[in-house]
C-alpha positions, 0 to 999 in steps of 0.5 A: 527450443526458444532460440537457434544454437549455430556453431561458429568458429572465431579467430583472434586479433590484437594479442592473440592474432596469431591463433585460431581457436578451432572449438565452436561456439554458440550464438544464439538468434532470435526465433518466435515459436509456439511452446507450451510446455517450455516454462523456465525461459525470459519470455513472452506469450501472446494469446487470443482473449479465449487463451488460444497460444499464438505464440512466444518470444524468448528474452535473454539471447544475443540477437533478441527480436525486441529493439526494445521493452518496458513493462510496470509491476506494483503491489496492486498487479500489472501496470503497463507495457511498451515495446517495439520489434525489429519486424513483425512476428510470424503469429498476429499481434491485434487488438486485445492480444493477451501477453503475459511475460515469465521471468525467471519461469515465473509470470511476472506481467499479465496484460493486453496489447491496446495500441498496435500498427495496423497493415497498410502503413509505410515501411519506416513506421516503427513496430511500436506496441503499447499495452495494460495489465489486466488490472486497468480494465477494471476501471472501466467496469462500473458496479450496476445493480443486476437486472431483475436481481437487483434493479426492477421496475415498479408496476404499482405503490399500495398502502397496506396500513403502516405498510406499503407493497411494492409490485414489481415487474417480475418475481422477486430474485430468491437471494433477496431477503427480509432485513434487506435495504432498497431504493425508490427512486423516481417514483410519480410521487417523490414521498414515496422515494428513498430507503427502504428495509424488507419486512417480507415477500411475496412474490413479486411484491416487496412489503416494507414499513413506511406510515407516510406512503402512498398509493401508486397505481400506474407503472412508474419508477424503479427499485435498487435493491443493495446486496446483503453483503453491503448492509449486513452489519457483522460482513467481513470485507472479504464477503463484499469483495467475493460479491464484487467478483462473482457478480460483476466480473464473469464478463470481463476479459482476461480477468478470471470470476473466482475466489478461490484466492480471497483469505477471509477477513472475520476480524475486520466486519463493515459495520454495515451500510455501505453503497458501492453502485455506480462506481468502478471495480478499481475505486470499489477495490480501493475501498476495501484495501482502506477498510481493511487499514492497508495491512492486506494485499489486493491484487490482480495475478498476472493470469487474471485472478484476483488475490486477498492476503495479509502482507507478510512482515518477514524479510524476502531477501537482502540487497547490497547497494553497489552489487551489481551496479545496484545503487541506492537513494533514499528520500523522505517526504514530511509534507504528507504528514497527517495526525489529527483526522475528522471524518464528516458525513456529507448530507444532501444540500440544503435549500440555500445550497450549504451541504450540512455535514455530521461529525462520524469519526474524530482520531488523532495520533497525540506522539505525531502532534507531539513531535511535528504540532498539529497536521489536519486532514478532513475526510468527507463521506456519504451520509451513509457510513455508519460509526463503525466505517468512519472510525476505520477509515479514520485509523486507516489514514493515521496509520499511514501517515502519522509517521514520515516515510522514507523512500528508496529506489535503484536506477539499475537494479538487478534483472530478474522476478522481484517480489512485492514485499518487504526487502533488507537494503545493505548501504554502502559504507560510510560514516553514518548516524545509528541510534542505539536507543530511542529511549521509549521504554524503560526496558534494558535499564537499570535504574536505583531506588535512589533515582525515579524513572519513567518515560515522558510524551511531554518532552521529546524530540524523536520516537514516542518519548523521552527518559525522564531521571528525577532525583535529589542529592542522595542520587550522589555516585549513583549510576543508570545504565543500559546493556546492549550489544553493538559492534562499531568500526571507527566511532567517530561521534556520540549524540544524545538529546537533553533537558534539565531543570537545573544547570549545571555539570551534576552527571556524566555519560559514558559508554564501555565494553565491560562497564560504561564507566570505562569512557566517562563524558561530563555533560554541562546543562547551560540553560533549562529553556529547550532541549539540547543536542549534546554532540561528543567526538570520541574519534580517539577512543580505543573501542570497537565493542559497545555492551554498556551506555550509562549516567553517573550521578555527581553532587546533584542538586534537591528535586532534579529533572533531566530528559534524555532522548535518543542515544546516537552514534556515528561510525564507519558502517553500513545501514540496514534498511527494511523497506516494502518494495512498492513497483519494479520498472523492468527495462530490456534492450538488446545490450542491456537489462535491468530493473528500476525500484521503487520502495516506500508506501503506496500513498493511499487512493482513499479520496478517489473512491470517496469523490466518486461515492460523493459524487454519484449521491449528489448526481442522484440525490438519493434520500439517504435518511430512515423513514 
């Protein structure tokens, strides 16, 4: 068992003072044990970095040993822990201690304990412990090429007519392959430094095609040879992350070397021709997450294995704000917009000191300029990112941020395993502004022969256009109507977005549970400089059913335009809102526990790993042009 049950008898007081309640009770204290089979408790495991239980934990009783804990989880995995105890465990808690925390039987945190009070100290020192989650070690690996599989050293240069032949200190590693690229570096002449394709093998020689080489008799310099995955031009991203694992993690602590949890991404291929050598595994697993346009989950289990997915777009549950104390804000940030997106290839500097740039990629999101005017953002990479990589990098970002996104957090959320991924937020009830057409698309309407429709990205406030109406005189009592399905409590306002080309009162709007003439509005055009918010208070209306909206054509004049944009109610009424849960911020004390939540994107980390790409090139000044 995770706790000691002892049976209690409790006499009353105030009003009940006169009674002794006979029947015992439960208390539950606090007991640290070893179980490996107990898997359905609020606990916490401690082991050795080899997997050796030393111990558990519970959560969740009356006299808990935890003063108290606060541990992080995001879509990417575990982020960090903090906790203090009210005395020391009856099992070793060192450097490297492996924790892993289950909630609701389920492993929710997986990481390390990294800062810990050591023996020695005073007796008023607090028993505070810090850890990580598993994850954060990998920005302490750094991608390096494998001894004597990758990286060799050079014994001799010999020009063989167009041709060089590389010796090498030991036979040539039998993954590699003709078609293959590699690097000369810090060879006794700089001619011969730079990129390479194997023609063929032999031994422990490498034959490329290169007219200008020359011969190197003495030791001296080294080879990189780029893993195939990198520069085969039809890999899935998903290849260049099992390379990664299996080649790079194995020694790894706590991390678990398998792919077995990587799906397979053959729609989305590199291009070719990339270098990820002298970078971490975190900004290398940034890489891929943006190559893969952010649509995919990469993340690091609570058990150490790594996992790629397709984020799922269903629902996993629905949340009412003001259910147990869960009470929600929401938030939108319009300074993150990006709509036009130029991506330049970085060369190496110039002799005057310039860094030449040459343009890979130009994307832009025309609807977003439309709406918020031009918002630029440069990407800068390495010379080289083929087309292909540039491109997606570019659509990665527009994306994400063509659009404002909106935010929601929880300060008290519900206790218990939360789920990376799309949740259904109920708001409190209110009088809120809906919209029941953004007025996109012409689907759902109908419109006469008499009257001209279409939808415009010349002219619109909000989405990606408006509707445009172009019509004469014979559009005279004839009507444009739209059928739906909305139930409303207490409509207090409508609102819509117009422009004409005439002033005017020459059409009506209406709304209506059979027909939407039932509740006709006329509606006056003052002026044909800009659209304006036409705002209708409608409290009185005897409605709680809207199944029709519509225009009513009067007396129009010849050759008449008018732009409609997003039909808009305000009623009594609660908001839904889809939202990705984005980090969950578990918070335990021995009173109280309760979750803060965060949904929203994750901003993109795509500069992180490309200043850390430029920056080695420059470091290097590796010779990244075609000999």
């Amino acid at each position: 068992m995770g706790f000691k049950t002892i049976r209690i008898a409790a006499r009353g007081i105030g009003m009940f003072a006169s009674k002794i309640y006979s029947e015992s009770i439960p208390f539950q204290t606090w007991e640290d044990f070893i179980d490996e089979n107990n898997s359905g408790d609020d606990r916490l495991d401690f082991r050795t970095v080899s997997g050796t239980l030393l111990g558990s934990i519970p959560l969740g009783i009356q006299n808990t040993k935890f003063r108290n804990l606060e541990f992080e989880v995001d879509e990417f995995g575990s982020k960090s822990i903090k906790f203090e105890l009210n005395s020391l465990p009856n099992f070793p808690l060192e450097r490297f201690t492996v924790i892993r925390i289950r909630i609701d039987g389920i492993d929710t945190f997986g990481g390390y304990v990294f800062k810990y009070p050591r023996q020695g100290s005073s007796q008023n020192q607090k028993l505070e412990f810090q850890g990580l989650g598993f994850r954060e070690r990998l920005k302490k690996v750094t991608i390096r090429p494998t001894i004597d599989k990758h990286f060799y050293t050079i014994q001799s240069i010999t020009k063989a007519g167009l041709n060089v032949e590389v010796k090498l200190n030991t036979d040539v590693h039998p993954t590699i392959n003709p078609g293959d690229i590699f690097y000369i570096k810090s060879a006794l002449n700089s001619r011969n430094n730079g990129k390479y394709t194997v023609t063929s093998i032999m031994g422990d020689t490498l034959i490329a095609l290169r007219p200008d080489g020359l011969d190197q008799p003495i030791a001296q310099g080294t080879v990189t040879v780029l893993p195939s995955q990198w520069t085969t031009a039809t890999t899935p991203v998903s290849e260049v992350l099992k390379q990664i694992i299996l080649e790079y993690l194995p020694q790894v602590k706590g991390i678990i070397a398998s792919t077995g949890g990587i799906t397979a991404t053959p729609t989305v291929p590199l291009g070719g021709g990339i270098d990820l050598e002298g970078i971490s595994i975190e900004k290398a697993f940034d890489f891929i997450r943006s190559m893969l346009g952010g649509q995919w989950n990469l993340v690091v289990e609570p058990d150490g294995r790594i996992t790629l997915n397709p984020k799922s777009t269903s629902i996993i549950d629905k949340i009412f704000s003001s259910y147990d104390g869960q009470i929600f804000d929401f938030e939108e940030n319009l300074d993150n917009i990006v709509n036009i997106v130029e991506v330049n290839r970085k060369k190496e500097k110039a002799e005057d000191g310039s860094t030449p740039m040459t343009l890979g990629a130009l994307r832009t999101n025309e609807t977003s300029i439309a709406k918020y005017g031009p918002m630029e953002e440069p990407i800068d990479v390495p010379a080289y990112f083929t087309d292909e990589i540039c491109d997606k990098l570019a659509i990665a970002k527009l994306n994400s941020r063509s659009e404002p996104k909106e935010e929601g957090s929880a300060k008290k959320g519900k206790w218990k395993y939360w789920k990376v991924g799309n949740y259904s937020i109920v708001t409190e009830e209110g009088y809120y502004k809906e919209i029941l057409n953004e007025m996109d698309s012409l689907d759902g309407f109908t419109i006469p022969s008499e009257v001209s429709g279409s939808i415009s990205s010349a002219i619109f406030i909000t989405g990606a256009g408006s509707l445009k109406l172009a019509f004469g005189n014979s559009a005279h009592e004839k009507e444009v109507k739209y059928s739906l399905n909305k139930r409303v409590t207490s409509l207090r306002t409508i609102f819509l977005y117009v422009y004409a080309n005439k002033v005017g009162t020459y059409f009506k709007f209406g709304i209506g549970k059979d027909s939407f003439k039932e509740h006709l509005f006329p509606i006056t055009i003052n002026q044909t400089t800009n659209p304006e918010l036409i705002a209708l208070p409608v409290s009185n209306l005897p409605i709680d059913q809207i199944n029709e909206f519509g225009f009513l054509f009067e007396n129009p004049q010849d050759v008449t335009e008018v732009y409609i944009d997003e039909v808009a109610i305000e009623s009594y009424t609660s908001l839904h809102k889809t939202q990705p849960l984005k980090l969950i911020k578990y918070k335990y004390t021995p009173y109280n526990k309760y979750c803060e939540l965060t949904f929203g994107v994750n901003s993109s980390k795509q500069e992180n790993w490309l200043a850390a790409l430029n920056a080695k090139i420059e470091s290097q000044s590796m010779a990244m042009k075609e000999r």
